[in-house]
C-alpha positions in Angstrom: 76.3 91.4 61.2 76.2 91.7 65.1 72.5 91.9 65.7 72.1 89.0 68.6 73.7 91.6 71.4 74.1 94.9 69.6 72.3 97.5 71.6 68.7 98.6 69.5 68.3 102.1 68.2 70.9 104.1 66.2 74.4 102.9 67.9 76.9 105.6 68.9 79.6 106.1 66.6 82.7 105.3 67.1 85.2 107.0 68.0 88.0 107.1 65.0 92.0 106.7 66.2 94.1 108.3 63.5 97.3 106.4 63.8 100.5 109.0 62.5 100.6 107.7 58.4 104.0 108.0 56.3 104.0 110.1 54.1 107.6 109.1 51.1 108.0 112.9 50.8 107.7 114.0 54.0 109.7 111.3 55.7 112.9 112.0 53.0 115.6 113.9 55.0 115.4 117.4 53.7 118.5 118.2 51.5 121.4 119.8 53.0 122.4 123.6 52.6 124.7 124.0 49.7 128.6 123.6 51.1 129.6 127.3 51.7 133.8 127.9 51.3 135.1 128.4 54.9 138.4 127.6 55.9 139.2 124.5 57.8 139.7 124.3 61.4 143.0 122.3 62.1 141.3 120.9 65.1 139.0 117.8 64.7 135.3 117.6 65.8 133.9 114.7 67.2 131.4 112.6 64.9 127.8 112.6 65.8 126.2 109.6 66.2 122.6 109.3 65.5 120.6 108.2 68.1 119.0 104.6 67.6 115.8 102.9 68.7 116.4 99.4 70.6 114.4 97.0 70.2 113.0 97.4 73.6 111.7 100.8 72.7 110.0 99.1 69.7 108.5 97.0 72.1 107.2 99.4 74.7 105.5 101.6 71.7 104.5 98.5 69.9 102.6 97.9 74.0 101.7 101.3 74.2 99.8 101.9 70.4 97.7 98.4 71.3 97.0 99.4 74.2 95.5 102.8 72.4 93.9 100.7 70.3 92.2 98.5 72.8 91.2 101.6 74.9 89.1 102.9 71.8 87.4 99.5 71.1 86.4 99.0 74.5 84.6 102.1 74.3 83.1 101.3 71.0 82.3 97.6 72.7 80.8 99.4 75.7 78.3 101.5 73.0 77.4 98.7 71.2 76.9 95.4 73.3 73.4 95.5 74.9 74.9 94.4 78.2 72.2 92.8 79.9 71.7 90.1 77.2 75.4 88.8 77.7 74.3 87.2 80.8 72.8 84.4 79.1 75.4 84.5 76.5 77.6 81.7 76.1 81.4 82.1 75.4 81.0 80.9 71.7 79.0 83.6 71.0 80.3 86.5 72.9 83.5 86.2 71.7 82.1 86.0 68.0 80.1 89.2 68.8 83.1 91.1 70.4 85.1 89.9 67.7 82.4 91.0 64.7 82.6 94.5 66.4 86.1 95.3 67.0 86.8 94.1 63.0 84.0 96.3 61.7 85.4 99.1 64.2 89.5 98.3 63.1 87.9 98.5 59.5 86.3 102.1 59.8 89.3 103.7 61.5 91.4 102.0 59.0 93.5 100.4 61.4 95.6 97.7 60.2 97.2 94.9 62.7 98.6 92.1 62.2 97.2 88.3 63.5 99.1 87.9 66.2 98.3 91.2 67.6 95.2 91.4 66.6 94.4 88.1 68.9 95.6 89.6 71.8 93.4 92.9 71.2 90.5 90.5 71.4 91.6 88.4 74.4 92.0 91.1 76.3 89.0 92.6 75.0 87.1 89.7 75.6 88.7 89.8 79.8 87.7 93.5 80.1 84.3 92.6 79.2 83.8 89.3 81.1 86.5 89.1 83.3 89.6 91.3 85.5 91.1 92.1 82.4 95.1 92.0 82.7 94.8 90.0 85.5 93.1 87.3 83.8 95.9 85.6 82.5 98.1 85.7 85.8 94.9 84.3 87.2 94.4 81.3 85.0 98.0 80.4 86.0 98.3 77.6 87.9 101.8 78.5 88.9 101.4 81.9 90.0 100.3 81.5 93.6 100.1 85.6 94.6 99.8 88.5 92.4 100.9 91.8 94.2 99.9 95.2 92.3 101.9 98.2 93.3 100.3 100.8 91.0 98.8 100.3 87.5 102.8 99.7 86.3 104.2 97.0 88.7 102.8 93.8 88.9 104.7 91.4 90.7 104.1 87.1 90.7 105.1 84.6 93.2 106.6 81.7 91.2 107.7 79.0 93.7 108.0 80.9 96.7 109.9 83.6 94.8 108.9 86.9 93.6 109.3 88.6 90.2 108.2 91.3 88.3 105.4 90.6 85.8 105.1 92.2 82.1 101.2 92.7 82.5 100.2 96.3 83.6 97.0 98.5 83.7 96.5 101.2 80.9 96.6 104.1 84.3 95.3 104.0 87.8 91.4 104.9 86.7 91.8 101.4 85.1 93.0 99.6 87.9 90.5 101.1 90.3 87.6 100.0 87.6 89.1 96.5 88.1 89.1 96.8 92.2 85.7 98.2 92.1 84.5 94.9 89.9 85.5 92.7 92.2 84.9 94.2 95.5 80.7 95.0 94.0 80.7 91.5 93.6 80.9 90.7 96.8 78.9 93.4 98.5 81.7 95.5 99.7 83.0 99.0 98.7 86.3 100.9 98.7 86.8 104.5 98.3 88.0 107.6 99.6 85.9 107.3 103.2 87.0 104.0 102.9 90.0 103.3 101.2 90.9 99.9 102.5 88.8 96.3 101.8 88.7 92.6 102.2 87.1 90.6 99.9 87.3 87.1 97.7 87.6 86.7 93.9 84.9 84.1 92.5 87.1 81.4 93.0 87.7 81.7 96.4 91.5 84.0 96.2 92.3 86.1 98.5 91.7 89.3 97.8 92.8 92.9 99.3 93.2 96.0 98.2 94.3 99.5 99.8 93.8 103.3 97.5 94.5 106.5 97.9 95.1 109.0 99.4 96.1 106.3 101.8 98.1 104.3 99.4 100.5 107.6 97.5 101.8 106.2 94.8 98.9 104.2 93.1 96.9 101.0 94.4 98.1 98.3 96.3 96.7 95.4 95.6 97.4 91.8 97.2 95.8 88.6 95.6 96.5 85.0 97.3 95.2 82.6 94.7 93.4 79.9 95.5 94.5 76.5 94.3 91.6 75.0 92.1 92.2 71.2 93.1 92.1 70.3 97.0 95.5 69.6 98.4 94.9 66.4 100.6 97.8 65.0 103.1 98.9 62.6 100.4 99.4 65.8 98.4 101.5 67.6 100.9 103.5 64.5 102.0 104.5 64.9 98.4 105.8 68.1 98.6 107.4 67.4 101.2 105.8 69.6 103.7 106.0 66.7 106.3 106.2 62.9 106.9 104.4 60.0 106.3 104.7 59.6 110.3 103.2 62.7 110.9 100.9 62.8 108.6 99.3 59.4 110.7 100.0 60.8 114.0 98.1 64.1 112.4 95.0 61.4 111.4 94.7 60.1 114.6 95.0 63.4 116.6 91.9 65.1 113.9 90.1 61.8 114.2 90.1 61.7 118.0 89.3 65.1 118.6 91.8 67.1 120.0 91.8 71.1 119.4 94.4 71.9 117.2 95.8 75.4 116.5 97.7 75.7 113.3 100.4 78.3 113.9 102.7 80.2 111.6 103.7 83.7 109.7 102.0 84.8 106.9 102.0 82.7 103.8 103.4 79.7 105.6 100.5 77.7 104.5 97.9 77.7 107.6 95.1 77.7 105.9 96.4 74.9 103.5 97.5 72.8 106.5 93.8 73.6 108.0 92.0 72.3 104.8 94.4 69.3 104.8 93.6 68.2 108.8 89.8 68.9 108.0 90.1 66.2 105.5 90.5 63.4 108.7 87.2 64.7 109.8 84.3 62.5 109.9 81.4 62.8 107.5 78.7 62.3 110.3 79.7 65.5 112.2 78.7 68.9 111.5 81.0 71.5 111.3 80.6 75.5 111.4 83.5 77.4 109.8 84.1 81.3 110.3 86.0 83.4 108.6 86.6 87.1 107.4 86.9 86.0 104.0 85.5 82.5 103.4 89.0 80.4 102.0 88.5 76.8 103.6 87.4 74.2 101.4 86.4 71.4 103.8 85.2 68.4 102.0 82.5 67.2 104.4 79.0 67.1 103.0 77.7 68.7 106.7 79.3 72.5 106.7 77.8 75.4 107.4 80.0 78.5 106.6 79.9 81.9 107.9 81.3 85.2 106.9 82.0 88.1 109.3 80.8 91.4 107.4 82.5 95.1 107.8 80.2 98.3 108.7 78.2 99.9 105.9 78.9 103.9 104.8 77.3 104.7 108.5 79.3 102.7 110.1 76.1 100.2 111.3 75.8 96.6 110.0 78.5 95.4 111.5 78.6 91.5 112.1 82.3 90.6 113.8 83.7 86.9 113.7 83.1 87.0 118.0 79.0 87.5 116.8 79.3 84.7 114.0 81.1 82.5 117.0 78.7 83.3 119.8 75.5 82.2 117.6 77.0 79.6 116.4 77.5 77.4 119.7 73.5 77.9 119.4 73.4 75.7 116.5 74.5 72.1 117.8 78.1 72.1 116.2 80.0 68.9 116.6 83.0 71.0 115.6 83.7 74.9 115.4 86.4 75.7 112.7 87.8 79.7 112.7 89.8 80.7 109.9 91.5 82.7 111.6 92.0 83.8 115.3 93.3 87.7 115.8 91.1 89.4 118.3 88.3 89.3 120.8 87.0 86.3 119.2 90.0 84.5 121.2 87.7 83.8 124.6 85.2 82.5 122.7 86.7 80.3 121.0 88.5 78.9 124.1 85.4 78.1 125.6 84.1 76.5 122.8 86.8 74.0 122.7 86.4 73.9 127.0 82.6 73.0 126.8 81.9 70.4 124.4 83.4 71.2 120.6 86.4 68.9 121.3 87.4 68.7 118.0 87.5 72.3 117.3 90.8 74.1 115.2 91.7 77.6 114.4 94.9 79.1 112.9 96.8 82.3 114.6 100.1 84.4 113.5 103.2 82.8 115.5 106.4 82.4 114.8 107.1 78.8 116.8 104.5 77.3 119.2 105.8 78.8 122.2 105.1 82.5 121.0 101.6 81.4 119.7 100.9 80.7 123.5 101.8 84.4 124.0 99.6 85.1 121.7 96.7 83.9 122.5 97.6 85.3 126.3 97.8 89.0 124.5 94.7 88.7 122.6 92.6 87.8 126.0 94.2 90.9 127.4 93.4 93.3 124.4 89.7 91.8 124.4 89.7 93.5 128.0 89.1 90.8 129.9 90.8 91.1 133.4 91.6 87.7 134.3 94.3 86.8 136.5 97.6 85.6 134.0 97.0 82.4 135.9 93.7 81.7 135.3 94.6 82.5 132.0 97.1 80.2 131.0 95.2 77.5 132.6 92.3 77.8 130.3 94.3 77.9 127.1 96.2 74.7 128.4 92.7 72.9 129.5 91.7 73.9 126.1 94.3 74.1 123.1 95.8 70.2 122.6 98.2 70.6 119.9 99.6 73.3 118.2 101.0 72.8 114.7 103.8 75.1 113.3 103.7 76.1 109.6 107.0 77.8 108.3 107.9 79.1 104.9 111.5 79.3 104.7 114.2 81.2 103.1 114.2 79.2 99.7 110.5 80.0 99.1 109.4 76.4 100.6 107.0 75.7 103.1 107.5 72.9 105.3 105.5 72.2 109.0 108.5 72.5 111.2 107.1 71.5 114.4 104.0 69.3 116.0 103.5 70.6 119.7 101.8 68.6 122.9 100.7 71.0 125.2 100.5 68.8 128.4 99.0 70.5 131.0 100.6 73.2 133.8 103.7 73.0 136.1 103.0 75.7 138.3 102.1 79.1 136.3 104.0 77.9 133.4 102.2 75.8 130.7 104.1 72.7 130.0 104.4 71.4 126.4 106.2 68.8 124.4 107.7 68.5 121.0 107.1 65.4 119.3 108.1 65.6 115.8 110.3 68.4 114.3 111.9 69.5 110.3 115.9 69.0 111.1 117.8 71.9 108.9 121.4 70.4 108.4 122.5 73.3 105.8 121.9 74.3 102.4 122.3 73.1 98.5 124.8 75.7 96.0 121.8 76.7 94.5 120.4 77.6 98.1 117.4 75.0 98.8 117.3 73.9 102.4 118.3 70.8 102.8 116.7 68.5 106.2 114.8 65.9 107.3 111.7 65.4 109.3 112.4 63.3 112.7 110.2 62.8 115.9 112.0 64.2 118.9 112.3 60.8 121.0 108.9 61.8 123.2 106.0 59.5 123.1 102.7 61.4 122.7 100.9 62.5 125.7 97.6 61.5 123.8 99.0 57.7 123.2 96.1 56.0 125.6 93.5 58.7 123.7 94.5 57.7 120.2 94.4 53.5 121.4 91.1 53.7 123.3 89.8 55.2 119.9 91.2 52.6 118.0 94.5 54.7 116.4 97.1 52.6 118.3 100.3 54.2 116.8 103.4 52.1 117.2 106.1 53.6 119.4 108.6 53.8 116.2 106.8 56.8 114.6 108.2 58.3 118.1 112.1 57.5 117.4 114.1 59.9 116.3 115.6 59.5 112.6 118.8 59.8 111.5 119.7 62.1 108.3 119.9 60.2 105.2 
């Protein structure tokens, strides 16, 4: 019946579930004892109650016996499909095969399920096989924008900026490690024991990293940030409402014209979206370098050349850092230098890059408002051990960083780019800088959304003669302050 990809030679057999089977005697209540002549008590006995089964019960044993079920004729799947020739098989016909051996195997153990549940046996059959199996469907979700395991029993989803406990779960924790190891193999990386922590991406680009024991005690932690499929542009986020129309063109000249920008913000603010989103201003004539720890940016140029930093192998050699993918590439002639993501040594070098010649250059860093991102980048000089004096320091962060760009998500689950920073120059060992447009909080809605505006501060831009000598000659009333609405 299943010839195409059955495995050749004598198949093993499968393994046969006996599921418990009713028997009319044995399930009649036995009869009771013949009423024996006692005397009455006077005092009365409470009734007993017989326990019943909720229909939540039902449903967890109704999870449970499938998921029995499915264990078995994944095993039977796993003896039977020749795996090799499934590379070249399409859907179509994998999902008949799968299909033509779980039925023939549901037959022999005499196994009878219904349609409904016999569909989902084979969908997840079907993701075990070719896919993450229970994360599939969170995956194909276009809603869900992180998926957070904490052990093979809680799943959690971020719906809207808000998080919530998922029904999917993992059969035990051998399964979910089986899962981890599929993706992290896919990408040439390994977690374990001696190594019980990894970085790595899913095939469409998400986010992924995961942490096991003994470091992590009470099962896996796992953290997915999905990747959306279509490519959010500035239209796209104007609206959202992460910012203004204003800003967005005082955002289009300031990409266009070249100034370093550093996108700033906690985690899950939406740097890295905001940095896909400025890239799009970017000219197709220029070539661009992008390095990353885990390649996320999905710059629409036609002239990018992306780099990945690598960890060290099991002896600790083979190490390739994002400071080594920076260094070589300044030796191959980029018009701009894009880093996913600034935390470390890499700091100097990227400094210098946008000092000598890669005007034009961006990077993202954790901050919580511009100001602090400064101090950032001052600390992560210092722990590079570079002995510079603070001075000399600040000057060559204000010589090279232009603007600095401030991602928030906020309290309702909403992410909105609460401030556009100058940074002017220095006023003695102080950098100076400006804010020139800002996201006004005036309070909140009774179903607690935020409720604001988006106003420039009142300051005209610093880069005003840049963005007119490069023919982006903004008029001064993007620079008036709004009033709320």
């Amino acid at each position: 019946m299943f010839s195409k990809y059955k495995k050749t030679g004598k198949p093993a057999s499968a393994k046969v579930v006996e599921l418990p089977k009713t028997d009319a005697k044995a399930a009649a209540p036995a009869a009771p004892p013949a009423a024996t002549t006692a005397p009455q008590s006077p005092m009365r006995r409470p009734t007993k109650v017989a326990a019943q089964v909720t229909p939540m019960d039902k449903e967890r044993k109704r999870k449970d016996r499938l998921n029995d079920i499915k264990l078995d004729l994944h095993h039977t799947l796993l003896d039977n499909l020749n795996l090799s020739a499934l590379e070249t098989a399409s859907e179509q016909d994998l999902r008949a095969e799968i299909n033509a051996i779980s039925n023939e195997a549901l037959s022999e153990q005499s196994i009878v399920l219904n349609r409904d549940d016999r569909q989902i046996v084979f969908q997840e059959l079907y993701d075990e096989v070719t896919g993450l199996g229970p994360l599939e469907p969170l995956l194909k979700d276009e809603s869900i924008s992180d998926i957070l395991i904490n052990g093979p029993k809680r799943i959690f989803i971020e719906r809207n900026g808000k998080l919530g406990l998922s029904e999917v779960s993992f059969k035990d924790e051998k399964h979910l490690l089986r899962i981890i190891d599929k993706i992290v193999s896919a990408v040439g990386r390994r977690v374990d024991e001696s190594n019980p922590y990894v970085d790595a991406r899913l095939a469409d680009g998400s986010r992924f990293n995961a942490m096991v024991g003994p470091i992590a005690i009470d099962g896996s932690l796992v953290s997915i940030r999905k990747f959306k499929k279509d490519k959010l542009g500035i239209d796209d986020l104007v609206g959202f409402g992460a910012f203004s129309e204003e800003m967005a063109a005082y955002l289009q000249a300031a990409v266009a014209t070249r100034l370093n920008i550093i996108v700033s913000g906690g985690t899950g603010s939406g740097k890295t979206t905001t940095l896909n989103a400025l890239s799009s201003f970017i000219d197709n004539s220029e070539r661009i370098l992008t390095i990353e720890d885990t390649a996320e940016l999905q710059l629409q140029q036609i002239h990018v050349g992306r780099m990945e930093s690598r960890p060290p192998n099991v002896e600790g050699k083979g190490e390739v850092s994002p400071r080594d993918c920076l260094k070589n590439a300044l030796r191959m002639r980029p018009d701009r230098i894009i880093v996913g993501e600034t935390r470390g040594e890499e700091v100097i070098d990227m400094l210098q890059a946008m000092n000598t010649g890669h005007d034009g250059s961006m990077t993202t860093i954790h901050a919580n408002n511009p100001r602090d991102g400064i101090s950032r980048l001052e600390n992560m000089i210092a722990m590079a051990g570079i002995e510079m004096p603070l001075k000399a320091v600040r000057t060559q962060i204000s010589s090279a960083v232009n603007l600095i760009v401030q991602a928030s998500r906020l309290q309702d689950g909403s992410r909105r780019m609460t401030s556009i920073t100058e940074i002017t120059g220095m006023e003695g060992d102080v950098i100076s800088m400006q804010e020139v447009f800002r996201f006004q909080r005036v309070g909140l809605t009774p179903d607690n959304k935020i409720m604001g505006h988006f106003t420039a501060t009142g300051v005209r831009s610093h880069f005003s003669e840049r963005f007119r000598l490069w023919g982006y000659d903004l008029p001064a009333e993007i620079f008036e302050p709004m009033a709320a609405e």
